[in-house]
C-alpha positions as a printed NumPy array, in Angstrom:
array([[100.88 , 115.113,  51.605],
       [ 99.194, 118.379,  52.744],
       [100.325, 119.682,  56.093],
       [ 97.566, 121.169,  57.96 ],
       [ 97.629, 123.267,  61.649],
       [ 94.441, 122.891,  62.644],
       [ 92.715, 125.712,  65.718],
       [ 90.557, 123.745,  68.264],
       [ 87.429, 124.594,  66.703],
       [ 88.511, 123.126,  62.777],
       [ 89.041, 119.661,  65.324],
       [ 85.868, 119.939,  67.165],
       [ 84.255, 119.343,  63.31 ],
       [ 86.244, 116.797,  62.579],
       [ 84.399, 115.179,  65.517],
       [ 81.19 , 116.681,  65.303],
       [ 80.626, 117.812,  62.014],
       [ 78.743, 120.567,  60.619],
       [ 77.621, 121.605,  57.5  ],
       [ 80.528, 122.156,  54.638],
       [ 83.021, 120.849,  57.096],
       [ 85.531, 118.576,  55.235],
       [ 88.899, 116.19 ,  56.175],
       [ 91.596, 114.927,  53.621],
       [ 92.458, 111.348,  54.969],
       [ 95.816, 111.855,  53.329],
       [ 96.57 , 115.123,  55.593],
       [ 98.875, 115.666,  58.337],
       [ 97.302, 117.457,  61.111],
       [ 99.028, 119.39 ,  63.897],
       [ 97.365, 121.284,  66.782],
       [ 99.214, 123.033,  69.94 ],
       [ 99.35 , 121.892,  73.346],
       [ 96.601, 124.467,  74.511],
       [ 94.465, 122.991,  71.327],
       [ 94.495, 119.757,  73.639],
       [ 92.665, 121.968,  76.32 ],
       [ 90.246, 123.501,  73.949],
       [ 88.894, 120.643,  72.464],
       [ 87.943, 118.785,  75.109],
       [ 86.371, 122.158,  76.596],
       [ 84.603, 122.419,  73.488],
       [ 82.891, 118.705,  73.402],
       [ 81.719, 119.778,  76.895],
       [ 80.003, 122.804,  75.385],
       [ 78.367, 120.944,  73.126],
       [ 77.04 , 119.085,  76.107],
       [ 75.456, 122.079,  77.863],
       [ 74.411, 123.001,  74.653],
       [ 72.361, 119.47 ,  74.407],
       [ 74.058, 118.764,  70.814],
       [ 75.397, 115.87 ,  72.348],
       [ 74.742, 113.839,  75.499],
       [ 76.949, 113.07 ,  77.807],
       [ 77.979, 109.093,  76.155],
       [ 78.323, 111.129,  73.002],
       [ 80.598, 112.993,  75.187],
       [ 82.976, 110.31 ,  76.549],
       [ 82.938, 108.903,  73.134],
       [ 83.989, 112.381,  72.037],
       [ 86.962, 112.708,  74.271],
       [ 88.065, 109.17 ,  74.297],
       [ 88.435, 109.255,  70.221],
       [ 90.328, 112.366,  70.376],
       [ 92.25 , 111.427,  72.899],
       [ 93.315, 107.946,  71.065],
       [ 93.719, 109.828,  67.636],
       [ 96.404, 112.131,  69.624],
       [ 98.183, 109.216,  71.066],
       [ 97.991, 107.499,  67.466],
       [ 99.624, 111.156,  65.947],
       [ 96.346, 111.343,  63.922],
       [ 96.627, 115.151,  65.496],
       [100.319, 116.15 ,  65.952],
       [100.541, 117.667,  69.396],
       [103.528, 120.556,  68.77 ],
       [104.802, 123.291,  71.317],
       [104.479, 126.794,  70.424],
       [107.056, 129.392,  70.907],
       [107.25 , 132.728,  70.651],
       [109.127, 132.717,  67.267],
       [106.132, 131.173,  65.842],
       [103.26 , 133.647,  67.081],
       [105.471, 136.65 ,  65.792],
       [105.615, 134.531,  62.381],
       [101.78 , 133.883,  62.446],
       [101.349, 137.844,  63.314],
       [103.633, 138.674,  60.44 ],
       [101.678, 136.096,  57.881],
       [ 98.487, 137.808,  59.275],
       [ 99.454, 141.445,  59.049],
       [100.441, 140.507,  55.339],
       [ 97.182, 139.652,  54.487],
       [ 95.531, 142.148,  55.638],
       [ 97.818, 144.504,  53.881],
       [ 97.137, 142.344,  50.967],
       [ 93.645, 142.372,  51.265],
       [ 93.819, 146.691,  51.772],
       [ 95.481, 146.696,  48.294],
       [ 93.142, 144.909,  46.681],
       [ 90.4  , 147.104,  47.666]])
């Protein structure tokens, strides 16, 4: 089973899809604390936006909400181990990427 970390916006589309967005049912999704925050910030953008109303809203946020309490999304602490990891992944790719060139 694929293990995913998803950012708040990748989750936003899951809700609120857009065009070449895409979910594996058979995933495991995780998203931090402050991803929590985001998303429900985001579904409010999308409100002062007009892409959604404000039901579309609420139906939004309650969903989310339910698939978080369900573990459908995987609610995991970050420390500061794992942002120097991510920064290491990161700077190896760009390295990466400046050796392909």
């Amino acid at each position: 089973m694929p293990l995913y970390f998803l950012d708040s916006s990748a989750v936003v589309k899951y809700y609120h899809p857009e065009l070449g967005s895409a979910t594996e049912s058979t995933s495991r999704f995780f998203i931090s604390r402050l991803g929590v925050v985001e998303v429900q910030r985001a579904f409010v953008g999308k409100v002062r936006s007009r892409a959604i109303d404000v039901e579309a809203l609420d139906d939004l946020r309650q969903g989310f909400l339910t698939h978080v309490n369900q573990r459908r999304f995987e609610v995991v602490r970050l420390t500061d181990a794992h942002y120097r990891t991510a920064e290491r992944l990161v700077t190896g790719l760009l390295q990466n990427q400046a050796r392909a060139k």
